[in-house]
N, C-alpha and C positions, 0 to 999 in steps of 0.2 A: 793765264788761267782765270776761265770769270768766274765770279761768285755764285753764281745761279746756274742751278742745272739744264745742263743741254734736254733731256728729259722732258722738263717741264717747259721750255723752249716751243716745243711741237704742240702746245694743248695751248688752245683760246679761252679766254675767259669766260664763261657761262653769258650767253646773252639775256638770256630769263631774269637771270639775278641780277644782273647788271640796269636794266630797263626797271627793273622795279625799284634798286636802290636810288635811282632818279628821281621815281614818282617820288618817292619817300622824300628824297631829299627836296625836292621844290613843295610837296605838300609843308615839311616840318618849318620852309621859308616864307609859307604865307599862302600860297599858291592855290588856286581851287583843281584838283586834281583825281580823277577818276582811276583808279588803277585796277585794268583788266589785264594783267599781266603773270600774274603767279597763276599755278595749280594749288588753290587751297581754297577746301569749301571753307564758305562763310560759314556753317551751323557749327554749335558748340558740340563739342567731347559730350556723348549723352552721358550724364547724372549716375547711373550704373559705373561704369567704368571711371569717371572722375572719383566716386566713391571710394571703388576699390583703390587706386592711387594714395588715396591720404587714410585708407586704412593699412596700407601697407608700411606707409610712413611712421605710423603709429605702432604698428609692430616692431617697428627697427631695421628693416627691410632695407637700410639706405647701405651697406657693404658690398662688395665685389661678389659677384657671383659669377658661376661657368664661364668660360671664354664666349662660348656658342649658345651660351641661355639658360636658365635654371629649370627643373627636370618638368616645373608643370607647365610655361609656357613650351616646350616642346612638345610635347602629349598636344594641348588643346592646338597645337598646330597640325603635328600629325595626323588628328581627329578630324581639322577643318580642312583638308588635302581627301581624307577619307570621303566625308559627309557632302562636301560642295563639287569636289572636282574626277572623285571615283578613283585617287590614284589609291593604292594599295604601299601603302609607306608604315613606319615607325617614329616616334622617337629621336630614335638613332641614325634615320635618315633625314633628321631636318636640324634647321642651321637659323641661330637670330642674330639681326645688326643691330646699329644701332640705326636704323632708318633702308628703303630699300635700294638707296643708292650705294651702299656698302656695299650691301649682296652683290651686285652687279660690280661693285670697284671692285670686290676681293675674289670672284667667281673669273674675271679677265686678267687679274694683272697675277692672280696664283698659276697659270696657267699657260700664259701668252709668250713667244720669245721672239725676238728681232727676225724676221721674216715671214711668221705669220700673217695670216690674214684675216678678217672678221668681215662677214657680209651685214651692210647694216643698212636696212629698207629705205629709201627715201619718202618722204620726207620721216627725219627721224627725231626724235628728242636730242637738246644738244650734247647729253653727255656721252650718250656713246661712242661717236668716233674719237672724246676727246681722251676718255679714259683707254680705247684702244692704242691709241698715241703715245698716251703715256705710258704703256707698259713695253712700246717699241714695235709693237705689229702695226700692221695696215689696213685702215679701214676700206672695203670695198662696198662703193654704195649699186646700190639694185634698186634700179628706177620705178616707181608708183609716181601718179600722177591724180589728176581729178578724174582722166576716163577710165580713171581702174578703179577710181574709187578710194583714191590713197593705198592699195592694197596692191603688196606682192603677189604677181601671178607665178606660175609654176615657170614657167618658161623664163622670164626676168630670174626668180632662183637660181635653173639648173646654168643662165650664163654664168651666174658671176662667181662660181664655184670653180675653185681650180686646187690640185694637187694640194695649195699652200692653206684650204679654207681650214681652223681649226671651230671656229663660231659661226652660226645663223645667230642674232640676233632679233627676237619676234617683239612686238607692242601690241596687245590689243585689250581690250580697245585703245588706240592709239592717243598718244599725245604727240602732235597736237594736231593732227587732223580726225577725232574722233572715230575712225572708219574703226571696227570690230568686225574680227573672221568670223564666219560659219564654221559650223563643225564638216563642213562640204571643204568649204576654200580649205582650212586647215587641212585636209585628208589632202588635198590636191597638191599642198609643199611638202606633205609627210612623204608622199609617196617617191619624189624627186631625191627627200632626204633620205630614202631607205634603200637608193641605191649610192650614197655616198656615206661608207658607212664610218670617215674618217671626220666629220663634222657633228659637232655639237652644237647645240640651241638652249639659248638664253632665253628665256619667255618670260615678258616683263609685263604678269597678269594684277597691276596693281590700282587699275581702274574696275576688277573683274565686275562688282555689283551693277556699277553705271552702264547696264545697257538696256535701250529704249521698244518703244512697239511692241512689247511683251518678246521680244528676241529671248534666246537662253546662251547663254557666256559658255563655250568650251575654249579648253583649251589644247597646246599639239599633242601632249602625252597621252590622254584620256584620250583622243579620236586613235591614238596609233601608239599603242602600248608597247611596241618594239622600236619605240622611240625612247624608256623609259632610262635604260642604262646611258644615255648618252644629255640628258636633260633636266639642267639646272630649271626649276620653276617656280618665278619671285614672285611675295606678293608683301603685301604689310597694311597695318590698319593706317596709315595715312588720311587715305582718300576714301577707304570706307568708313572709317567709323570720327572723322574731324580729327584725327590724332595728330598732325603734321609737325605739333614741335615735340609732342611727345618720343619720336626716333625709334621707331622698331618696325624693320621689316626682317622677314622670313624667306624659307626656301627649304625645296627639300630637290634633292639630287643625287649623284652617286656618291658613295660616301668615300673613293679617292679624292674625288675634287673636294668634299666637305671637308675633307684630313686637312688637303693646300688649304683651304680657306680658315682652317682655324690656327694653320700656324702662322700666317701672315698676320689673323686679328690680332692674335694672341701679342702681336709685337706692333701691333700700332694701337688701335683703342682698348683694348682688351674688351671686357664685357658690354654691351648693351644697358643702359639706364637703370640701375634695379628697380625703381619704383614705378617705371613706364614698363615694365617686365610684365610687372602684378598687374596693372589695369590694364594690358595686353591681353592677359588670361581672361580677366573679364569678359572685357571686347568678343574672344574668340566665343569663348565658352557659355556668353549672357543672352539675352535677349537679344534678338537680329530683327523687332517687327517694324523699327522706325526706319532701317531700311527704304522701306517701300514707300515711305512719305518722303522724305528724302529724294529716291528716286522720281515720284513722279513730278515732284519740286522744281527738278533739274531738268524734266522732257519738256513739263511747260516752258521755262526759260530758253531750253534752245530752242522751242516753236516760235516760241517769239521773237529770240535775236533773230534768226533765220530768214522771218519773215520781213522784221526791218531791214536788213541789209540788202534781200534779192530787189525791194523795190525804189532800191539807189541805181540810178546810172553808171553805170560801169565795173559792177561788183555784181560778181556771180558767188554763189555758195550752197553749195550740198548741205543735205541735211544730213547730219554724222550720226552714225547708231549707239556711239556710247560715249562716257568719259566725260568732261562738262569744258569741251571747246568745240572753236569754230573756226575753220581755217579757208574762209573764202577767198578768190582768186580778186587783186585790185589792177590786174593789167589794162580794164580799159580806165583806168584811172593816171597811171604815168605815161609822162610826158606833159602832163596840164602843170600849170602853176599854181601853189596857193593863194589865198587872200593874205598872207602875209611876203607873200612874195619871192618863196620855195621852191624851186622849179624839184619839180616828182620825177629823179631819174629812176630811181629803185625806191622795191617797197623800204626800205630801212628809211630814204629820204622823207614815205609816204608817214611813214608810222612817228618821228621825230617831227613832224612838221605841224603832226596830228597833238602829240604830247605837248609841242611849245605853243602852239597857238589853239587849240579848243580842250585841252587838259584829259585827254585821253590817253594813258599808258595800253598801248598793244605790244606786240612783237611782232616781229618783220619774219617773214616766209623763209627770207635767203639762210636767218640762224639756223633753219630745220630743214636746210638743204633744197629749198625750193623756192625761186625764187617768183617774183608777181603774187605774192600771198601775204597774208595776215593771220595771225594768233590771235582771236578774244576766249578770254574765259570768265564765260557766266555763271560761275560759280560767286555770284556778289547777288546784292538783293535786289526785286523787284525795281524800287525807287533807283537805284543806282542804275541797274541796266538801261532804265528805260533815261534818264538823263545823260547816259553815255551814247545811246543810241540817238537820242537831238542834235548833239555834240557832232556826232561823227554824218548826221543827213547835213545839220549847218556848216560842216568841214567841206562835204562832197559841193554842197552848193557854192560855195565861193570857190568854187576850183575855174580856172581857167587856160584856156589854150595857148599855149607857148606862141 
């Protein structure tokens, strides 16, 4: 009998996390090191919401509150579901983590059983197949590409659905290839989905603000409201409002699956943060105009990585419509050697060789199920991007042919 569960046997370790506790670790040994590897904006928690946090602290605020969240972050949830995305909810129809990878662990594993199946987009963020894994079902990937645009077509959906599908899994805008649906494309999987009327959709809208060209962010429920009873849809101040350690993401859904997800919380973390609760409420409830400085922050930065990268040899890359990555194709890059002497069989070789010898942290494509690709996120400043961007032309230049 081993000591470690069979369970957690079938889940890989976060490659995200993993690459970045590298940079970390060779920056904290001396190391000059660039790290474009997490999802976390650089700008600070805006001043409102930090406020509200250490007046809650001040209040006393710091005790256990609701399993699923205290009665006014609910409201200011139900409100922003209301006001941003047109769904017609309550209250009583919405659910807080402590962060929105919760929502998504307690939304799959309340619900999944050894034989299921979950259709999850390629390329995809690493946790979803891992946490479908771990609950014992099957992840089924549904192939996007760069000629799709990273984007599930209708036809790639209606394959990979079968008798066993209990989840669609949606990202948009995507991590980590930034691609964001239209309220078109979105109609064009709803309509696949509304004749399968035994699957459910996870819609992991937690990039919703980040999106560029004056595009407008919907999402599957809003375009297709008899999608409504069957559609968990995440989001959390994370990546809109700089919160990322503060750990509160939200959801509102059917409230069976809300009931499974509060009694799972209820026996693992129990409540959400109290004091990230309260300047939650702020966040939802306060001022939203820095938003758009922000936002336009993050289009110039992708214009620019964008444009450093397309004029490398051997790296092609789309311009993404949202979210603050870049996930360009490095295939005519392997097979050349490094200047340290690397031969580039895959990007994982490309992206390590990159880290050890010009101090750039990326992520390799294959972790998001795609392989000949790259993860940057330009969510770091001006000076940094543009120093990682030398880095990575002086990396390309000393490459050479096997």
């Amino acid at each position: 009998m081993g000591l470690i569960s069979d369970a957690l046997s079938r889940v890989q370790p976060s490659a995200t996390v993993g690459i970045s506790q590298l940079a970390r670790q060779m920056a904290q040994a001396g190391k000059d090191v660039i790290a474009l590897s997490a999802g976390e904006p650089d700008f600070d928690t805006p001043e409102h919401v930090r406020k509200a946090g250490i007046a809650a602290i001040e209040r006393g605020e710091t005790r256990y509150t609701n399993v699923d969240g205290i009665a006014e972050l609910k409201e200011a949830v139900a409100a922003k579901f209301r006001r941003d995305n047109g769904l017609d909810v309550t209250a009583e129809d919405c659910f807080v983590s402590a962060g929105g990878k919760q929502i998504i662990f307690n939304a799959l594993m309340a619900t999944l059983n050894p034989g299921d199946e979950v259709v999850v987009p390629v390329p995809y963020w690493v946790s979803y197949p891992e946490i479908v894994r771990l609950a014992g079902a099957e992840p089924v990937f549904a192939q996007a590409s760069q000629e799709t645009g990273f984007k599930l077509t209708p036809e790639a959906l209606e394959a990979a659905i079968s008798e066993r599908t209990k989840w669609l899994i949606l990202n948009t805008p995507s991590n980590p290839s930034g691609a964001a649906y239209t309220a078109d494309e979105l109609k064009g999987l709803a309509e696949v989905l509304m004749r399968h009327s035994h699957v459910h959709v996870l819609t992991d809208d937690i990039y919703e603000v980040l999106v560029y060209d004056g595009r407008e962010f919907a999402t599957i429920a809003q375009v297709e409201p008899g999608l409504m009873g069957r559609t968990v849809t995440m989001n959390g101040v994370s990546k809109s409002h700089a919160m990322t350690g503060w750990r509160i993401g939200y959801c509102t859904g059917p409230r069976e699956i809300l009931k499974a997800m509060l009694k799972l919380q209820g026996q693992s973390t129990t409540n959400p943060p109290s004091i990230s609760q309260w300047a939650a409420v702020e966040a939802l409830n306060g001022p939203q105009g820095f938003l758009a400085d922000w936002r336009d922050t993050f289009q110039k930065r992708r214009d620019y990585v964008v444009g450093r990268l397309n004029a490398l040899e051997g790296i092609e890359c789309l311009v993404p419509e949202g979210a603050f990555y870049v996930f360009p194709s490095c295939k005519g890059l392997l097979g050349k050697t490094s200047a340290g002497g690397r031969t580039l069989a895959t990007d994982e070789d490309l992206v390590m060789a990159l880290l050890e010898e010009n101090g750039v942290a990326l992520v390799h494509g294959s972790a998001f199920g795609l392989a000949g690709h790259f993860r940057i996120s330009y969510a770091a400043s001006d000076d940094e991007l543009a120093k990682a961007m030398d880095r990575i032309e002086a990396f390309c230049a000393g490459l050479s042919s096997s």
